[in-house]
N, C-alpha and C positions, 0 to 999 in steps of 0.2 A: 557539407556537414562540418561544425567544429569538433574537433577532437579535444576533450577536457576533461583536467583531472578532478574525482568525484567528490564529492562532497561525504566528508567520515567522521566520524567518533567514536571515541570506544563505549563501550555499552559492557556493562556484568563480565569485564573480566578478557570480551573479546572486540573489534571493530567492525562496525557496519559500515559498509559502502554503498553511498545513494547518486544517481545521475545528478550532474550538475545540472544548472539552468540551461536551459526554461523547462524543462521538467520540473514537476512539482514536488520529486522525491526527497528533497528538504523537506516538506511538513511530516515523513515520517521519522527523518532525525530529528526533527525536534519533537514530537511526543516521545522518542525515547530519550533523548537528552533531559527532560522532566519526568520522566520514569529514573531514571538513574538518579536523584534530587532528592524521592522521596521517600521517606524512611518506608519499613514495611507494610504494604499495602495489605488491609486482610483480605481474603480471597473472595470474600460473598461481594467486596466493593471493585475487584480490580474491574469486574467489566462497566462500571459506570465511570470510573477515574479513565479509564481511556476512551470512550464515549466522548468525554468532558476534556481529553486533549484532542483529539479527533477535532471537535466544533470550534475551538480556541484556537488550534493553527490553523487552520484555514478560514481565518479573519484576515491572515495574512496573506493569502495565495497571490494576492495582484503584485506581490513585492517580489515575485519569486527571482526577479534578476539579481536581488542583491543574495542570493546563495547563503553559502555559507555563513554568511551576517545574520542572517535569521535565528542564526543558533542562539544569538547574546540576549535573543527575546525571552523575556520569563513570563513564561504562558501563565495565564491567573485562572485556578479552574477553584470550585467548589467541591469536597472529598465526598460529602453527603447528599448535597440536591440536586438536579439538572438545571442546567442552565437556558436550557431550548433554545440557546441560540441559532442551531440548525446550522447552516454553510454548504455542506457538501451536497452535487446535484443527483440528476436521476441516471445520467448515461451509463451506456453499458458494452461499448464497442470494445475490441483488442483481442490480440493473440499475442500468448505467451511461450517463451519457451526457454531452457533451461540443461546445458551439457555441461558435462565433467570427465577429466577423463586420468587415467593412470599417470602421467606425466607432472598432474596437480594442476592444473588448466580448470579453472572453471567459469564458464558463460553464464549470464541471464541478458534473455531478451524479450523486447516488446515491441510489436508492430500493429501499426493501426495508420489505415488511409482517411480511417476519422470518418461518422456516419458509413451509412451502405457501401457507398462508392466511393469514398471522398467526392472529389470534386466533380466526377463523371467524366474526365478530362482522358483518355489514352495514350498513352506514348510507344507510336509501335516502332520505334525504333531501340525503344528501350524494357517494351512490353512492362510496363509497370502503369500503373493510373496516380496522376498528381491527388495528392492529399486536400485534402480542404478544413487546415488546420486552423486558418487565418480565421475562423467562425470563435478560434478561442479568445482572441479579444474582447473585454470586459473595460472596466473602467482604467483610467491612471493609477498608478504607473503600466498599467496591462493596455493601453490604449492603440488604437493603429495608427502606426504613424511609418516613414519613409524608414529602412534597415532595422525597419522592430520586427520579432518574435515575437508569438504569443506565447503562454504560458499554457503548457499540455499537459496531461492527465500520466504519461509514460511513465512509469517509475518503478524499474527492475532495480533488485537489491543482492548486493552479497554479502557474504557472512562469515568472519575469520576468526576462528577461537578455538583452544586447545588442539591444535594443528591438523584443525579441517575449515576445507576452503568449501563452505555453503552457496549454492546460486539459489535467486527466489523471485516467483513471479507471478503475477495473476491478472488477468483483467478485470473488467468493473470500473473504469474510470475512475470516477473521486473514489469511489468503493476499492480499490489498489491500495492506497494508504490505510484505510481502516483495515482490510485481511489481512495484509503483513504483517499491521503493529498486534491484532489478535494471536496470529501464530507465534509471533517471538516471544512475545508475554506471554503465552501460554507454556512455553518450554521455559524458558530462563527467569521466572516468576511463580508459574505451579511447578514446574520441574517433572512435565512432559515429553515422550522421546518426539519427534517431526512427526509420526504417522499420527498418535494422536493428539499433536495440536493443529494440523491438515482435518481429519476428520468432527472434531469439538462444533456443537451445533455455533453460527456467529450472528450477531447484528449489523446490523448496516444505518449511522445517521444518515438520514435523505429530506430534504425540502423542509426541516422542521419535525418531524418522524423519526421515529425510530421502527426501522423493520427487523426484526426479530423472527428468528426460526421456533418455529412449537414447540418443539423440544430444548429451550435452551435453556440450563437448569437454573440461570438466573433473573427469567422475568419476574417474577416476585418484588424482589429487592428493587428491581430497576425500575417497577411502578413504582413502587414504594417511596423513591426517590422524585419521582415526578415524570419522569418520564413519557413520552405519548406514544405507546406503543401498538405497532398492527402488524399481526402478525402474518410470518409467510412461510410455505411449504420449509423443510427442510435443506432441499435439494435447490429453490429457487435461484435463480441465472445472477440473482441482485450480490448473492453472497461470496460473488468468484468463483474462480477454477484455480488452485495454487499448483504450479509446479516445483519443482527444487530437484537439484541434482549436485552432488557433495565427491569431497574427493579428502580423504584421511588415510595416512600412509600408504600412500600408491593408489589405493583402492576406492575405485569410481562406488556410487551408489544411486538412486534415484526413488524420487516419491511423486505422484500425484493426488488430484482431488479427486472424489467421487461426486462432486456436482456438477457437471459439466462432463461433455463429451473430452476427455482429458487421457491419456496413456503415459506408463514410462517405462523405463526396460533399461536393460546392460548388457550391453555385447562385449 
């Protein structure tokens, strides 16, 4: 493993920290890095304007080695129509997880052997099973070639602002980027505490789709807008499991999801 340092920006006041490459978690600095661009979003649009960053950074996913560069991109979205460009796929493997502790310490992480088994491979001398990540190669620059990496789905976040260190995480593959940038917008944009921007019904862009929770109080608008919308349970697997676990003056704290088999606690 390379050990490298993360790819950051400040965002409303505090700094997000995203994994560097080849993790894809640059496409979620940069829909905040154009959330922080734009003046005040009204609230019946914020969830189509990030929708519309969602599908516009990830035009660029095959670029992910160049990191941090990606930020100088100025994503081109539309504030009122959809653009259906679509990008992000259907996967939905990973485990997340997420500790804090008294000391000010705080972890997010993400593990995935990639599909069921990854590669089916054993290593019993090491008792783990090799990944079968090398499936994420895509086109150039994301192509296979002799000392390349692909570009993966991984992309645990932290979160530093008025002197609490936030972890955050969720699975759902491309759907990792779209949960997070909902939660954070949902806090530092509606001015939501973490339990209810974790709980807030979400969407999910997928294959050209938009999957939408029944109850989300903004399908209206977001037909309205053009959107191609189908809808799905509340609870559905599509929409993540978030974790997060926080530490402000001394004091550890922790939140999970209710859609997924998900726990947290404080010892």
């Amino acid at each position: 493993s390379d050990i490298c340092e993360p790819v950051s920006l400040k965002f409303r006041g505090g700094t997000v920290h995203v994994q560097p490459p080849m993790t894809q978690g640059v496409l979620l600095a940069m829909c905040l890095k154009h959330l922080e661009t734009l003046e005040a979003v009204p609230q019946d649009r914020l969830s189509h304007v990030c929708i519309e960053l969602t599908e516009a950074c990830f035009e660029h996913r095959d670029k992910i080695a160049k990191g941090g560069n990606l930020l100088d991109i100025a994503l081109q979205i539309d504030q009122e129509k959809a653009s259906l460009r679509g990008g992000p796929r259907a996967y939905l493997h990973t485990a997340g997880a997420a500790a804090a502790d008294a000391d000010g310490w705080a972890v997010s992480s993400l593990v995935s052997v990639f599909d069921e088994f990854g590669s089916g491979i054993f290593v019993p001398e090491g008792g783990f099973i090799l990944n079968n990540r090398a499936d994420g190669f895509t086109r150039a620059p994301n192509d296979a070639a002799p000392s390349k990496r692909p570009v993966h789905t991984l992309a645990p976040a932290l979160w530093e602002a008025g002197g609490t260190a936030r972890a955050l995480a969720t699975p759902g593959a491309d759907g990792q980027i779209q949960t997070l940038l909902q939660v954070i917008s949902h806090m530092e944009l509606r001015g939501m505490g973490l339990a209810e921007a974790i709980h807030m019904p979400r969407w999910r862009s997928e294959g050209g789709k938009l999957l939408i929770a029944r109850n989300h109080p903004d399908k209206t608008t977001l037909a309205t807008a053009g959107h191609k919308l189908e809808e799905r349970d509340d609870d559905d697997d599509c929409f993540g499991g978030v974790v997060s676990a926080s530490v402000s003056g001394g004091i550890p704290s922790a939140a999970s999801d209710w859609r997924r088999e998900v726990w947290h606690g404080v010892v």
